[in-house]
C-alpha positions in Angstrom: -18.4 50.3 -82.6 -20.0 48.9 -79.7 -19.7 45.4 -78.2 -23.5 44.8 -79.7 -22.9 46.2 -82.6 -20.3 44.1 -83.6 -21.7 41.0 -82.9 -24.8 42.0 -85.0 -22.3 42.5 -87.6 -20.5 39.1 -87.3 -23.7 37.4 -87.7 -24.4 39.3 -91.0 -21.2 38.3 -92.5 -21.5 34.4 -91.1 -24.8 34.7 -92.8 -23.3 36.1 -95.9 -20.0 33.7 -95.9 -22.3 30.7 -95.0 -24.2 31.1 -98.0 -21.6 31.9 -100.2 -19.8 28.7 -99.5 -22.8 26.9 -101.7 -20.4 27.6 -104.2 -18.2 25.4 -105.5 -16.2 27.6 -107.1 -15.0 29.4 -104.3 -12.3 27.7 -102.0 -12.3 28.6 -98.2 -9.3 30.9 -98.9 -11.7 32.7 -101.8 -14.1 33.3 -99.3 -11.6 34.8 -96.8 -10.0 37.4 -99.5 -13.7 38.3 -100.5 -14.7 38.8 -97.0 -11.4 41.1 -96.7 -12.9 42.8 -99.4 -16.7 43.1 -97.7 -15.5 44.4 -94.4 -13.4 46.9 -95.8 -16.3 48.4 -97.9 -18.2 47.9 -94.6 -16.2 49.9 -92.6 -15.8 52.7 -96.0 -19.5 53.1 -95.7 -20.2 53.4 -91.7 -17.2 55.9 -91.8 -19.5 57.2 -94.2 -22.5 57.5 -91.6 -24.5 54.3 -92.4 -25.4 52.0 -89.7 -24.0 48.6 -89.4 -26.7 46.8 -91.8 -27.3 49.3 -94.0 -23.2 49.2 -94.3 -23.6 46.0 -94.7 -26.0 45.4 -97.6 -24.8 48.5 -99.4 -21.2 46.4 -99.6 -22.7 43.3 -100.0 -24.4 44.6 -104.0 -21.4 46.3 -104.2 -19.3 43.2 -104.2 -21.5 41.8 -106.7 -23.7 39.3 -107.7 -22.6 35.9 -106.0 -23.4 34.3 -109.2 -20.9 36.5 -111.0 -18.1 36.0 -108.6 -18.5 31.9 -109.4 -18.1 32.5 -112.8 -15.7 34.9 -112.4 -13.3 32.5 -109.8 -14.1 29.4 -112.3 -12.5 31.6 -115.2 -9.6 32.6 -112.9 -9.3 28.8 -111.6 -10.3 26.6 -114.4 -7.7 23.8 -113.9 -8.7 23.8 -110.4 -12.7 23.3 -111.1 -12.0 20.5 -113.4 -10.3 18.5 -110.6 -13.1 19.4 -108.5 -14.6 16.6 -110.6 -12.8 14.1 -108.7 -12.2 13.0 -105.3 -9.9 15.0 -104.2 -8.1 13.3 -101.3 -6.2 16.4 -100.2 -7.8 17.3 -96.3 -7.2 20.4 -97.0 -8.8 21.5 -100.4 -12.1 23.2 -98.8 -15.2 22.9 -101.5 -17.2 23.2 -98.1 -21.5 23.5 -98.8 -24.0 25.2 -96.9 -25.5 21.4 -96.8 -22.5 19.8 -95.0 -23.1 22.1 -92.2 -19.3 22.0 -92.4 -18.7 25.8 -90.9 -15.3 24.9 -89.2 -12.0 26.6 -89.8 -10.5 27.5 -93.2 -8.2 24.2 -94.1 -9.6 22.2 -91.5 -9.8 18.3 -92.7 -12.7 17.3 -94.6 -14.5 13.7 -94.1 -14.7 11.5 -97.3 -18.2 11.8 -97.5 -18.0 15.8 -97.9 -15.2 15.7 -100.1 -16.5 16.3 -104.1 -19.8 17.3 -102.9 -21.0 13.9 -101.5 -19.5 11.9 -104.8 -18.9 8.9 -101.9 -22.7 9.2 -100.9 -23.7 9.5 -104.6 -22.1 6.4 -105.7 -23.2 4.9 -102.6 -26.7 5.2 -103.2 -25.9 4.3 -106.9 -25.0 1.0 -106.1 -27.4 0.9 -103.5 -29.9 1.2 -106.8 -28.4 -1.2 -109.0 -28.2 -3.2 -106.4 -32.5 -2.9 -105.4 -32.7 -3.3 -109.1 -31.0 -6.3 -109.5 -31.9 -8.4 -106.7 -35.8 -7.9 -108.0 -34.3 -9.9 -110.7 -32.8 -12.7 -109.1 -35.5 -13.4 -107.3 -37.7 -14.4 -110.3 -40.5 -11.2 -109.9 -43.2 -11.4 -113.0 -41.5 -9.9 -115.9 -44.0 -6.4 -115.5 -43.0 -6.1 -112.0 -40.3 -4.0 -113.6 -42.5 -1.8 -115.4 -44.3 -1.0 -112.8 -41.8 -0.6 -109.9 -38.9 1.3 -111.9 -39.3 4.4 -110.0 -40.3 3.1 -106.4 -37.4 1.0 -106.8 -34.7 3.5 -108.1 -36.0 7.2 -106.6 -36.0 6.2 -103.3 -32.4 6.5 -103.4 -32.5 9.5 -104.9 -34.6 10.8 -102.4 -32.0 9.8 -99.7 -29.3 11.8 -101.7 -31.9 15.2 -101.6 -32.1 14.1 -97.9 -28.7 14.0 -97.0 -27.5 17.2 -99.5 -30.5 19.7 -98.5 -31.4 18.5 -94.8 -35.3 18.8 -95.1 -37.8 18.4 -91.8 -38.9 14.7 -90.6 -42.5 15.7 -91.6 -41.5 16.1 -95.0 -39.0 12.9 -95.2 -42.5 10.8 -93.7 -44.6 12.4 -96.6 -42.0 11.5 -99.0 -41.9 8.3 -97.8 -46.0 7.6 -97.5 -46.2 8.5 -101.0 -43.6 5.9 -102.4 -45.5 3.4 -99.7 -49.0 3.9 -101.3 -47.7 4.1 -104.7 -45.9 0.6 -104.4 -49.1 -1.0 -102.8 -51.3 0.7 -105.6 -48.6 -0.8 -108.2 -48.6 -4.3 -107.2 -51.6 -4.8 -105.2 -54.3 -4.0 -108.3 -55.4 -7.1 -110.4 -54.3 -6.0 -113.9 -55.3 -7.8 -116.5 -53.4 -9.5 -119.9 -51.6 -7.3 -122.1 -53.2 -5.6 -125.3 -51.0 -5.7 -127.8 -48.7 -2.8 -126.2 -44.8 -4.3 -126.0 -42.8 -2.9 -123.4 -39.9 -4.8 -121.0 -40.3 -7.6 -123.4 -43.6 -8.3 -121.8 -47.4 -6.8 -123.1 -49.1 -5.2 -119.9 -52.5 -3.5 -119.6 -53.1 -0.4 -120.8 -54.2 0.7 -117.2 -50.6 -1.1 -115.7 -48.8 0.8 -118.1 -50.5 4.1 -117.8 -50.5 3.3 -114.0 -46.6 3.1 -114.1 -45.9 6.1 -116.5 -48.3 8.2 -114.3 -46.5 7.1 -111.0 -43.2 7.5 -112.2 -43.8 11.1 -112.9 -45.5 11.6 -110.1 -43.0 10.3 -107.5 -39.9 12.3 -109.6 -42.5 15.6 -108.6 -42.7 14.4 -105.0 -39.3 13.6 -104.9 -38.6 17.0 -105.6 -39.4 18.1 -102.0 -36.4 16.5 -100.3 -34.7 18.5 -102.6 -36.4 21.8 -101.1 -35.9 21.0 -98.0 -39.4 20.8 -97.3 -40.7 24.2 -98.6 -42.8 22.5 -101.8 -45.2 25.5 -101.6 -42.0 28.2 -102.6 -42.0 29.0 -105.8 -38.7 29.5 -106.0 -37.9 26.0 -104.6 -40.0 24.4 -107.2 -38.1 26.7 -110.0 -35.2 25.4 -108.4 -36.4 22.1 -109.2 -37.4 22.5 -112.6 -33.9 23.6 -113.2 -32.6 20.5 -111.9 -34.7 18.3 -113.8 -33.4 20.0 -117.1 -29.5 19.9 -116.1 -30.0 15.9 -114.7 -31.7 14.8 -117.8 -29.0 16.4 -120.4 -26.3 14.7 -117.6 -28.5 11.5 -117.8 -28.4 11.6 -121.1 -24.9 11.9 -121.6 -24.1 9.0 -119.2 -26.4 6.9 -120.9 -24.5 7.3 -124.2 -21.0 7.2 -123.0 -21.9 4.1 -121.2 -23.6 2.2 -124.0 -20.5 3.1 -126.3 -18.0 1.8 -124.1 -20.7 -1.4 -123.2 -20.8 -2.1 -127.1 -16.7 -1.5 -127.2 -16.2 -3.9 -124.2 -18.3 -6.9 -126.1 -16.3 -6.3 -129.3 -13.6 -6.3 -127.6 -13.6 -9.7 -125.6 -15.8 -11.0 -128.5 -12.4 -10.6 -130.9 -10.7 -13.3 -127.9 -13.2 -15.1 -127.6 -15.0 -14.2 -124.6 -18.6 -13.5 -124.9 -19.8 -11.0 -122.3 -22.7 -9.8 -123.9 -24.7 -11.7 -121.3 -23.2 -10.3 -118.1 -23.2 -6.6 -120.0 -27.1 -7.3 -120.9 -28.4 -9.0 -117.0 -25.7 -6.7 -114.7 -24.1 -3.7 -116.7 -27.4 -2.5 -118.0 -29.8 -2.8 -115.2 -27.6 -1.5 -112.4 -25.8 1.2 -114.6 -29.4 2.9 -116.1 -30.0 2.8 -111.9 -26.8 4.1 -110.6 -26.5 6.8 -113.0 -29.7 8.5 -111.6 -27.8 9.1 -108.6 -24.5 10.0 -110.6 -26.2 12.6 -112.8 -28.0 14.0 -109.6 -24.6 14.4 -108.1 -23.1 15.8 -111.7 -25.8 18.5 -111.8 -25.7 19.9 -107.5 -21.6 19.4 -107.6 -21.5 21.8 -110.3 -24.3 24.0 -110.3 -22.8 27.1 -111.0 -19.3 26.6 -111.6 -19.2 26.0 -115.6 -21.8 27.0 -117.7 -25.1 25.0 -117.5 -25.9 22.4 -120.7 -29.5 22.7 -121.0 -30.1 26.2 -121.0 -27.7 26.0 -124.5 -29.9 23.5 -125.5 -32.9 25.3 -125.1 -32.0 28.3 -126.7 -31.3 26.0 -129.9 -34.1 23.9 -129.7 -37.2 26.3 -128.9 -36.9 27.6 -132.6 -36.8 24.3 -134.0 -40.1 23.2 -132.0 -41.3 26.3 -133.2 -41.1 25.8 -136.8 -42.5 21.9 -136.0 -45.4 22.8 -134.4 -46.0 25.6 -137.4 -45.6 23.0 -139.9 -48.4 20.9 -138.1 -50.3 23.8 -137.7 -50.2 23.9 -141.3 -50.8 20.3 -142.3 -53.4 20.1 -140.0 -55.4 23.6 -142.1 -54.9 21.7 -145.5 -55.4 18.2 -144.2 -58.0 17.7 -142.3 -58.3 14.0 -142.1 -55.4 15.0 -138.9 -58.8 14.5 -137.0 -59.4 10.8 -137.8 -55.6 9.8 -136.9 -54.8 6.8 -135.2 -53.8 6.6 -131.6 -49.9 6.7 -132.2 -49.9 9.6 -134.3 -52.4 11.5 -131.6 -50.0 10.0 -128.9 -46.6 11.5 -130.7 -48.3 14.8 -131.0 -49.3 14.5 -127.5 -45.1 14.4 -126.8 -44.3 16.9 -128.7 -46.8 19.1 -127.1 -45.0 17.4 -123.9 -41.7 18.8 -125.0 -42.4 22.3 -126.1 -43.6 23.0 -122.8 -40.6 21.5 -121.2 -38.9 23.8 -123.1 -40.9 26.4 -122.0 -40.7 26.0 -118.5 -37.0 25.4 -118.4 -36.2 28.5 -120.7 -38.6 30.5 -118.1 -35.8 28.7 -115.1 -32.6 29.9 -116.8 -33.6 33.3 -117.5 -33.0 36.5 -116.0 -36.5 38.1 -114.7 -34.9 41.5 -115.1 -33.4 41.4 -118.8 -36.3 42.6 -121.1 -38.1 40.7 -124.1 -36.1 40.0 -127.1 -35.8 38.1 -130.1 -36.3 34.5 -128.2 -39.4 35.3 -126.3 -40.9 36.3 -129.5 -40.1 33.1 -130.7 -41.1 30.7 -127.5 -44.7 32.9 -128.4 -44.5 31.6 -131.7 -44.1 28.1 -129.9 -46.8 28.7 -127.7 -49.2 29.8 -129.9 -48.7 26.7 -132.1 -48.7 24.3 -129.4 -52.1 25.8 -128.4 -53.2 25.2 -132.0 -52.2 21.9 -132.0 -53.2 20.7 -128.5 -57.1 22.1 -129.9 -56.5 19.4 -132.9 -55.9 16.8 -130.6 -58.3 17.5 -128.7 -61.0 17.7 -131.5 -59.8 14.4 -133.0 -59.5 13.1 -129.4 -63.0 13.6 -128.9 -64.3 11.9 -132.0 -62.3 8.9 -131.6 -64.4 9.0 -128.3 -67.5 9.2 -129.9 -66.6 6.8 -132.8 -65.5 4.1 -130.4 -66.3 4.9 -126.5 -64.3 5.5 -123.2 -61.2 3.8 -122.9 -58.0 4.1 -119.7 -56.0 5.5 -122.9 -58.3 7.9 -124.6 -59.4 9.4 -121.4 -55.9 9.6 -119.9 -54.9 11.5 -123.1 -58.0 13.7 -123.1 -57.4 14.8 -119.4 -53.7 15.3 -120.5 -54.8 17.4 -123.1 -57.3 19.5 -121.1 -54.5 20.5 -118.6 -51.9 21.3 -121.7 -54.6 23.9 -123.3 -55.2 25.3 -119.5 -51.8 25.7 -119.0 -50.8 27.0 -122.8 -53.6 29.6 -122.8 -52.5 30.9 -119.6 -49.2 31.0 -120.5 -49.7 32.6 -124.2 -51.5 35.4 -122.2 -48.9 36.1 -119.5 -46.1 35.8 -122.3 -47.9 38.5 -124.4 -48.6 40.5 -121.3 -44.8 40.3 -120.9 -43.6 41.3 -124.5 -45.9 44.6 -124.5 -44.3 45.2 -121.6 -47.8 45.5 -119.0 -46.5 42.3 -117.2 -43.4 41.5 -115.3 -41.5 37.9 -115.9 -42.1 36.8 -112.3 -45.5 36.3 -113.0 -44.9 34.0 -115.7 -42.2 31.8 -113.8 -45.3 31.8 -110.7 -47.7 30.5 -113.2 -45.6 27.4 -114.1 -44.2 26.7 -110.6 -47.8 27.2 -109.4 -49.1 24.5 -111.8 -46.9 21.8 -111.1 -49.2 20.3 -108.3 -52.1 20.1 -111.3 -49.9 17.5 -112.7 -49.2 15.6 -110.0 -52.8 15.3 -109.1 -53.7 14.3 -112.5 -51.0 12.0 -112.7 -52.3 10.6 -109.0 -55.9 10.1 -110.3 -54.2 7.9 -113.1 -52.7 5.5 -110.7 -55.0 5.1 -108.2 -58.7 5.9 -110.3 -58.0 4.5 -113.8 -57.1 0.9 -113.6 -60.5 0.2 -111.1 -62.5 2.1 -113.2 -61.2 0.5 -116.4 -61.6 -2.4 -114.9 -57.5 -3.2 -115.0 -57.8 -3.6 -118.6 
């Protein structure tokens, strides 16, 4: 082998080792003994005849899938993942990412802020968001501010964590940025008017303030996902990538939320049997800052150990999707025998309009977590079922949506929820006919993944146009 020729080859395997450190599972000594393992096939195969990097890729699928390996080390190394979980304050315990930029020599110290995967930044920027939370509320903002500035107030943070973890381009960090900047002069600059009758944050805003902040918040999560693609928002796989962060960090979410209102409620019982009532600090500090902290927590939860144990959502999904299924038959059903479905009032058309809402997101993230090779079974037979009701019920909605138009005018909700509606049936009939393509075998699953991730900017226009159009041309009511 000549000088070149080995050099080429080195590059190659950094390539390969650099990558394969994204996982968590894998120690730097891991990597070592797997690269043993690579450059001995490599050098099987060129004795073999193959040139360098066809040696090279042959041993490389050989090895096996990188995915496998993680699951393969975290059975091997369980106790060892599960203090992963931690701080670990040894220098010397690797868990090195492709993120860090860390590339240095196996052992070599690791700073506190690599350490865990970034659990210092993480709860950094947590407290950073309690804390942005918090002093809103000392200084005496109108009770809606809230309402409206949630997510400009909170995801900025989380934007800084995508930031630091994934490294995207300055171009991308200024776009990020210019959208939070419109969004908060949108949010607090337009004149809404008195609440309606619609409760929220112990306070009644406009319709158009609260369809304004709904719309915004999901619309800045979205644009928040390009820090966490580094940038490449038109990749498909990147926004995948996303989606399947989104389901992992709201199970994680979730789970924080619960554990932390059981041990809230425990602490007030508690000091309440002493004599000590803390339900006041628990209800103006422990609340606020811990529903904004644990954005960042979860986020760190879901990158630390992607890929190590087995995912949550994915579970859920596959137990869930039937059970949507038979819903949205059932409604399919009491909307053929029942016709007065039509003339329903707005919260009835508005819950149907979530579960629609949710049977996609369990569409999408099912689509995230599967294998594009494996062919149709059982399940996708059932997410068609899903899909084919959820178009069924998404035309219901839409017929009664349009008579309550005609019955009693335009109004920022009714149009809000007829646009929404409009974009669901676009994207279910689109969907229905790439998943059947796909179960008669005539289409492959990639194209139904593309669909999806190709979509995504439909909602975030729509969801633009809510924020910035509606409240003028409703006249902030």
């Amino acid at each position: 082998m000549t000088l070149e020729e080995r050099r080429e080859l080195d590059e190659l395997v950094a390539t390969w080792r650099e990558w394969l450190e994204r996982r968590d599972a894998l120690s730097a000594h891991d990597i070592d003994e797997l690269e043993g393992h690579l450059l001995d096939r490599v050098d099987s195969l060129r004795s073999a005849g193959l040139h360098d990097d066809e040696a090279f890729l042959v041993a490389v699928k050989r090895l096996g899938a990188v995915d496998e390996l993680s699951r393969e080390y975290a059975r091997v190394h369980s106790e060892r993942l599960w203090k992963q979980l931690v701080l670990d304050d040894d220098p010397n315990g690797g868990g090195r990412t492709a993120a860090s930029g860390d590339l240095g020599a196996p052992g070599a110290p690791t700073s506190v802020l690599r350490r865990a995967n970034g659990l210092a930044v993480a709860l950094g920027l947590g407290v950073g968001a309690g804390l942005a939370v918090k002093v809103a509320d000392l200084i005496g903002v109108d009770p809606t501010f809230f309402l409206r500035n949630a997510a400009i107030l909170v995801l900025p943070f989380l934007a800084a964590w995508f930031a630091w973890r994934h490294r995207p381009p300055v171009g991308a960090l200024a776009g990020i940025a210019g959208a939070f900047a419109l969004a908060a002069v949108v949010l607090n600059a337009y004149p809404f008017g008195p609440g309606a009758g619609t409760a929220a944050f112990a306070t009644e805003p406009s319709m158009t303030e609260l369809l304004a902040a709904v719309h915004a918040a999901v619309a800045l999560w979205l644009v928040t996902g390009i820090a966490y693609a580094a940038g490449d928002w038109r990749s498909g796989d990147a926004r995948m990538d996303f989606v399947r962060f989104s389901g992992e960090w709201a199970v994680y979410y979730l789970l924080i939320a619960l554990v932390g209102g059981g041990l809230s409620m425990l602490a007030v019982a508690v000091f309440g049997s002493i004599g000590v009532d803390v339900l006041p600090f628990v209800g103006e500090w422990v609340l606020p800052c811990g529903a904004a902290g644990a954005v960042l927590v979860a986020a760190w939860l879901v990158e630390a150990k992607q890929r190590v144990i087995e995912n949550i959502a994915p579970v859920l999904t596959k137990v869930f999707t039937p059970l949507f299924a038979l819903m949205l038959l059932a409604l399919v059903v009491a909307a053929a025998l029942q016709w007065n479905l039509v003339d329903a009032n707005r919260d009835l058309l508005i819950a149907f309009d979530l579960v629609l809402v949710v049977a996609l997101a369990l569409l999408v993230y099912s689509y995230s977590a599967r294998d594009p090779l494996v062919r149709a079974g059982w399940f996708e037979w059932i997410q068609f079922v899903m899909l084919a009701g959820a178009l069924v019920v998404d035309l219901v909605v839409l017929v009664a949506m349009v008579g309550r138009i005609g019955e009693f005018g335009f109004s920022a909700n009714k149009t809000a929820s007829l646009g929404l509606n409009l974009i669901l049936l676009a994207n279910l009939a689109r969907a229905a006919w790439l998943h059947l393509g796909f179960l008669r075998g005539r289409i492959p699953f990639l194209r139904l993944e593309r669909w999806q991730t190709a979509y995504l900017p439909v909602y975030v226009a729509w969801a633009a146009v809510v924020v910035v159009a509606f409240p003028p041309l409703f006249a902030f009511a």
